[in-house]
N, C-alpha and C positions, 0 to 999 in steps of 0.2 A: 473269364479265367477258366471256367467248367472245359470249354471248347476250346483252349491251349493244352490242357491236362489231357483231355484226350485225345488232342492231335499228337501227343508224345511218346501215347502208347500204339498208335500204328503209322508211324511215320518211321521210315530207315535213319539208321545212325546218322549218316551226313547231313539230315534234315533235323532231326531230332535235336540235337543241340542248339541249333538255332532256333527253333519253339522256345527253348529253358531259357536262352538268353533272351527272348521278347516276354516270357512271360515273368522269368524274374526282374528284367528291370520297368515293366507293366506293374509289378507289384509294389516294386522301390517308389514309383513315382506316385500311387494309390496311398501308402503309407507313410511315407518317409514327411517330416514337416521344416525339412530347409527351405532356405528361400528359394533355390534353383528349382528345388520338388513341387513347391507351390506353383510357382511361373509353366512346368510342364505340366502338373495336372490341369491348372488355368485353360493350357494350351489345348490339354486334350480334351475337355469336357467344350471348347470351344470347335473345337474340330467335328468333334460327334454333333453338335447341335446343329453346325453349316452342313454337313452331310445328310443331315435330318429332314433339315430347312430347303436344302439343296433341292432334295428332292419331292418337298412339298411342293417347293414354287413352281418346277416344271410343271409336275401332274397339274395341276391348280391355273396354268397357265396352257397348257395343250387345252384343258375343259375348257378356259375362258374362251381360246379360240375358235374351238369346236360350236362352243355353244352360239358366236355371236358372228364368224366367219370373217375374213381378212380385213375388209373395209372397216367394219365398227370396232375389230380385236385391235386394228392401227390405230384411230382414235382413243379406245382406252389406254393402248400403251403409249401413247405422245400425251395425254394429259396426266396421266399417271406419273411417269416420269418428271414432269412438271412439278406436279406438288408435289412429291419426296423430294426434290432441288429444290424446291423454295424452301420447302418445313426444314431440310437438316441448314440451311444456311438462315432460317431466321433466328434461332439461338442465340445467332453472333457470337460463336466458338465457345459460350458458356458450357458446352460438354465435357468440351477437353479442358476445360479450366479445373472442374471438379477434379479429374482424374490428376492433372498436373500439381492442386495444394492438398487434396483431402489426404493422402499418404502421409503427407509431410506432416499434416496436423494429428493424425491416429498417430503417430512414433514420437509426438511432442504431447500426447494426452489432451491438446487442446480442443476440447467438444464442443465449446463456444463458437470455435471456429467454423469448425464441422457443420455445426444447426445452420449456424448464419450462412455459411458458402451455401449449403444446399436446396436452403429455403431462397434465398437472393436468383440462383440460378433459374429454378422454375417458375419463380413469378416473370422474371426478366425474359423467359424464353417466349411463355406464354401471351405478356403485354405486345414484344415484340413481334411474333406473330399474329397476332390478331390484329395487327396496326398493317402488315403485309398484304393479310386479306381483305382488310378492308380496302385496301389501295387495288387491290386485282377488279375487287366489286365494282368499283367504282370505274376502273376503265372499264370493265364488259359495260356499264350502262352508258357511258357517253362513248366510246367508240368501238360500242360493240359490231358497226357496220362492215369494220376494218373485217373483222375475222369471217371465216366459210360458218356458214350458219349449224351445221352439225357438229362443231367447237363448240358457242355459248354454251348451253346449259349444264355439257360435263367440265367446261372450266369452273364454271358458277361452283357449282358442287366442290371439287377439287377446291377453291379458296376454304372454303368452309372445314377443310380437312387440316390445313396449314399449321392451325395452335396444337391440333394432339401427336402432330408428326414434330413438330419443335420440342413440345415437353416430352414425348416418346424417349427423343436422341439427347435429352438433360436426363433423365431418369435412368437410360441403358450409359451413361456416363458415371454417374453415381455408382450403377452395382457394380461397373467394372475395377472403378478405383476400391471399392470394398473386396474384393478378390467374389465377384456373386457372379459366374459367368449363366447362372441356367436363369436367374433373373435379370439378367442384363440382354441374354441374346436370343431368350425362347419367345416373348411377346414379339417383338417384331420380325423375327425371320420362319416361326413356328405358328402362332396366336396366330395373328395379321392374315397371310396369307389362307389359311384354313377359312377364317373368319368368311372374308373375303367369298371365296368357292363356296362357302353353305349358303350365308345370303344372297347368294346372284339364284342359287339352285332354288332358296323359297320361293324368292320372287317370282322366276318363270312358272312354279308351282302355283303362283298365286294368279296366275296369268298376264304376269306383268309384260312386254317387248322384249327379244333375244339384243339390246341394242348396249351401244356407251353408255348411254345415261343410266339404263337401268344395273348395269356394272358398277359406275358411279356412287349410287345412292348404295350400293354395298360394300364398296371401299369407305365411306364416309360413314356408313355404321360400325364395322370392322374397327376402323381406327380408333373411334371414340369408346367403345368396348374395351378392348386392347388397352389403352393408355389409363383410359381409368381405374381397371384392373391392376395393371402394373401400378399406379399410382400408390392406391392400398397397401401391395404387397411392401414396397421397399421403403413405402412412411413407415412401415410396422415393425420393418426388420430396422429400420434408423432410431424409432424409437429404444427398442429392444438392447440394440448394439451401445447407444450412445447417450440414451435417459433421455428425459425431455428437463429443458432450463431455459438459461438465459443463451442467445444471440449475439456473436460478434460478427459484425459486417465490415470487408474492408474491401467496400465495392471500387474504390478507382483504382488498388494494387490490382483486382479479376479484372478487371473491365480493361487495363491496360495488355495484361497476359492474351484475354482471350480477342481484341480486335485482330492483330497477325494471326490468330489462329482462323477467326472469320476470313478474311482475305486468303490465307492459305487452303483451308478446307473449300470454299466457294468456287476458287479455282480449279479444285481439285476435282470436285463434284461438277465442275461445267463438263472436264475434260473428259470424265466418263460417264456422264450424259449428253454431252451434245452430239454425238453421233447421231441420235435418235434423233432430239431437236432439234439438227439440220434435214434431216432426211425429210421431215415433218414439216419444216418450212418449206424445201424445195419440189416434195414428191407429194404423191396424195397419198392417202392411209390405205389402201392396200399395201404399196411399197412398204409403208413403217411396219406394218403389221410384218411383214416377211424378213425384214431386218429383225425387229426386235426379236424374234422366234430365235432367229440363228445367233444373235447375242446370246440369248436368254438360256440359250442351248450349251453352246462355249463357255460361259462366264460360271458351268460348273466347278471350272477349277478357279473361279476366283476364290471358292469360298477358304480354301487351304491359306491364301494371303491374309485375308478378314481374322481366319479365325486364330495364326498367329500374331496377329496386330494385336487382338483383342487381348490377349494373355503378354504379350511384351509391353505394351505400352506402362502398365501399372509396375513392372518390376521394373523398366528406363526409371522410371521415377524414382522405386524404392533405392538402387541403384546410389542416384545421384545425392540422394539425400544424404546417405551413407561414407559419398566422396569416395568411392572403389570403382578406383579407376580401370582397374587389370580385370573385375569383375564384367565393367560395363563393356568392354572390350571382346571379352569370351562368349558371353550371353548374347552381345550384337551379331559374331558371327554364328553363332548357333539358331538366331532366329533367319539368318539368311537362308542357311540349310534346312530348317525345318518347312523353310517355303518352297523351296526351288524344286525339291526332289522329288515331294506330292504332284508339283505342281504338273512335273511335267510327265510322270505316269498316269494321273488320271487324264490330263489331257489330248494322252496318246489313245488309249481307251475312248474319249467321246467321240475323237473325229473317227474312228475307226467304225463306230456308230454313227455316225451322222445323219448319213441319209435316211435311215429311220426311224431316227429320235426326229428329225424335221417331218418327216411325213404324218408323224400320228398327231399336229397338227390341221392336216388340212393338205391335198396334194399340193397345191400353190406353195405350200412354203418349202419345198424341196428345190426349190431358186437359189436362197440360201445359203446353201454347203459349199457352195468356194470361199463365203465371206468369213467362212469359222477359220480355215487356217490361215488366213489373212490377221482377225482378229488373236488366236492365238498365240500367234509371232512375240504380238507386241505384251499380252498379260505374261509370254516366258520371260521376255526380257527383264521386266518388272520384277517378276518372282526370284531374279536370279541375287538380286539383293534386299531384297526383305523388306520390313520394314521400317527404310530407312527413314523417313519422312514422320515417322513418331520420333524416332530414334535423336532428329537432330530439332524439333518438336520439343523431347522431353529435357534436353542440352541449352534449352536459352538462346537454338539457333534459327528463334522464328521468322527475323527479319529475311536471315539469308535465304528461309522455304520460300517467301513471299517472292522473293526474286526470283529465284529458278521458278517460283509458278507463272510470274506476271512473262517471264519469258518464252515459258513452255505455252502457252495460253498465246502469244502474239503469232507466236509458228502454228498451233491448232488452227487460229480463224482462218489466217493465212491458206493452210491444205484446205481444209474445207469448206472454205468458200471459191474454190482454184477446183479439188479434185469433184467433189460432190456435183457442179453443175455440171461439168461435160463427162463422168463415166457414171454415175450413177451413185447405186447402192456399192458397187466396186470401189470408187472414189473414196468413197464415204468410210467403209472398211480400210483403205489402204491408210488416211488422213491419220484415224484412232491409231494403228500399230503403230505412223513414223512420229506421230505425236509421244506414244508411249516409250519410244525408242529414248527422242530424246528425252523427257525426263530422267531415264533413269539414265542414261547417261551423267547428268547434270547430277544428281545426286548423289550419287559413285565418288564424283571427284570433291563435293561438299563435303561429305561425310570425312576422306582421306583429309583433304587439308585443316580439316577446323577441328576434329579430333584425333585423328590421326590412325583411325580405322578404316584396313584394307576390307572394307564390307562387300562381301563377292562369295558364291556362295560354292566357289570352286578351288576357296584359296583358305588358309584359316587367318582369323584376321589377325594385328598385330597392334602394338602402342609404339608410335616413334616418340621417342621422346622430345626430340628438336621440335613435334610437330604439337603438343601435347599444350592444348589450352584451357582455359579455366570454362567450367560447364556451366 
């Protein structure tokens, strides 16, 4: 606020007022405690933290690559990517389950509820991930032959990571649906990655190998660090908020909620990870390594979608609960807009940067930079309607995500097992954007007929009534 005040007093008239109007409703949304006020600061203390995060993970990701050079930086990032796909899918959508009844239960006073859903979740996240690793272990030991031998040991590792990235993504579920965005999203996007970059740095200090594994063994400290820390924190704050008592459990109504959300999210998570995955199967890890750079590059402006997800989804809910319908209507296109328009200034700015945001990786990865606006293409497309996929998520319309996912998901294998062998890392870029294309296509037109919201983030949305169904 200090640095609006004083851009007021030496900025010309024509500009001048347009400060007072960012810093007065900057201050509306800092003070004000409606529900729309909440969901925007939500949004914005979400926004600052992906910005924060944003730019942890490259820095934190150039060093990784510098430190360990393209071939073993590809290996860390194809096994990497691995287990955060496995860990957020071993949950089995008990994430978004929290966030989808625990509203419901704070606005019904029900704290029995509350204990019991929360504590159910993270055991369940946790039994079931370790039940995942176990299974991973077990094939590296009987057909570990199958795999290139500088794979084994950072997958090993990597299983071993799976329960604290499961209960991580239960836990960052938790504080979201309690409105707790700096608890919810600074351990894994802030924590983690930092972690991450110091440990790899002792190790080499310690004279340990510049390689994957020894990356590895610092991700798998990281993580356990990280989740256990957050663990404390949000047991403390659930105490605090909600007393400690009695448990009500009513595990087959979650469990029914959160399978379509598993199925939905797993697909989801393949779609923006298999890019990697395939390149990884098809190419060697130099290639991944130079993909994932110019992902890791681009996917700056994913974080403006994340971090209005992360702040709508708990007020779809509040929303619904409420039965305000004209509400959830306004608010859905306002989260389209709050994505779309970030999305596509910052990402005007990185490619304009590209070539050497790629380079201070390593010259090799300056390959790259055609794949960024390739990739771009398809995260605008996405940005242009928001978060629709919480949206019709937080609506009761999980069966119909599962569908547009299991569909989008049949066209995905389809490109990129077609584009990725015969053009490459270009194939492979082109697959993700016409992959994302159609999603959001698909979800445009879900959204229109089953609520009756024109969600576009170029239009303001609207209720038909003819079209208007029960949520």
């Amino acid at each position: 606020m200090t640095v609006l005040y004083a851009a007021e007093k030496i900025l010309p008239d024509s500009l001048r007022c347009k400060v007072v109007a960012v810093r007065l409703g900057t201050a509306r949304i800092l003070s004000s405690e409606t529900e729309a006020t909440r969901a925007q600061r939500m949004a914005l203390i979400a926004f600052l933290i992906r910005i924060i995060s944003a730019g942890i993970a490259f820095v934190s990701q150039i060093m990784l690559a510098r430190l360990m050079g393209e071939f073993d930086y590809g290996i860390f990032a194809f096994v990497w990517v691995m287990v955060i796909l496995l860990g957020n899918m071993s949950c089995l959508g008990f994430h978004a389950t929290v966030i989808r009844f625990l509203p419901g239960y704070k606005a019904a006073g029900d704290n029995h509820l509350i204990r019991g859903l929360t504590a159910t979740a993270r055991i369940f996240a946790l039994v079931s991930a370790s039940l995942v690793a176990a299974a991973g272990a077990a094939f590296l030991y009987f057909f570990g032959d199958m795999i290139p031998d500088y794979y084994l040991v950072p997958t090993f590792l990597g299983a071993l990571i799976l329960p604290m990235i499961a209960l991580g993504d239960v836990l960052d579920g938790t504080a979201r649906a309690n409105g707790w965005p700096v608890s919810a999203l600074s351990p894994t996007y802030i924590v983690r990655p930092l972690l991450i970059l110091i440990y790899m740095l002792i190790a080499i200090l310690a004279g340990e190998p510049h390689t994957a594994t020894t990356a590895m063994v610092a991700g798998l400290a990281a993580a356990y660090t990280t989740t256990v820390l957050q663990l404390l924190l949000i047991s403390k704050r659930l105490d605090h908020t909600f007393d400690r008592g009695k448990r009500t459990i009513h595990f087959s109504q979650w469990f029914r909620f959160a399978l379509p959300i598993f199925v939905i999210d797993g697909i989801g998570f393949m779609m923006t990870n298999a890019d990697v995955l395939v390149v990884g199967f098809y190419l060697p890890p130099d290639h991944v390594g130079i993909y994932f750079a110019a992902a890791k590059t681009i996917i700056l402006v994913q974080f403006v979608f994340f971090a209005v997800k992360a702040a709508a989804s708990p007020r779809f809910a509040a929303l619904i609960a409420d039965n305000d319908r004209e509400g959830l209507s306004t608010f859905a296109g306002q989260s389209a807009r709050w994505t779309f328009w970030p999305s596509l200034g910052i990402g005007a700015c990185v490619l304009l940067a590209g070539p050497l945001l790629l380079s201070l990786f390593g010259p090799a990865f300056t390959q790259g930079y055609s794949l960024m606006f390739i990739l771009f293409a398809g995260f605008l497309a996405k940005a242009s309607i928001g978060p629709a996929e919480a949206l019709l998520n937080m609506t009761g319309h999980q069966k119909l995500c599962v569908g547009i996912y299991v569909a989008t998901l049949v066209c995905g294998i389809i490109l990129y097992l077609t584009l990725t062998p015969l053009y490459g890392l270009i194939g492979a870029a082109i697959a993700t954007a016409a992959i994302t294309v159609i999603e959001t296509v698909l979800l445009h037109v879900a959204v229109r007929h089953t609520l009756g919201i024109v969600l576009f983030a170029f239009k303001f949305p609207f209720a038909r009534a003819d079209r208007k169904k029960a949520a």
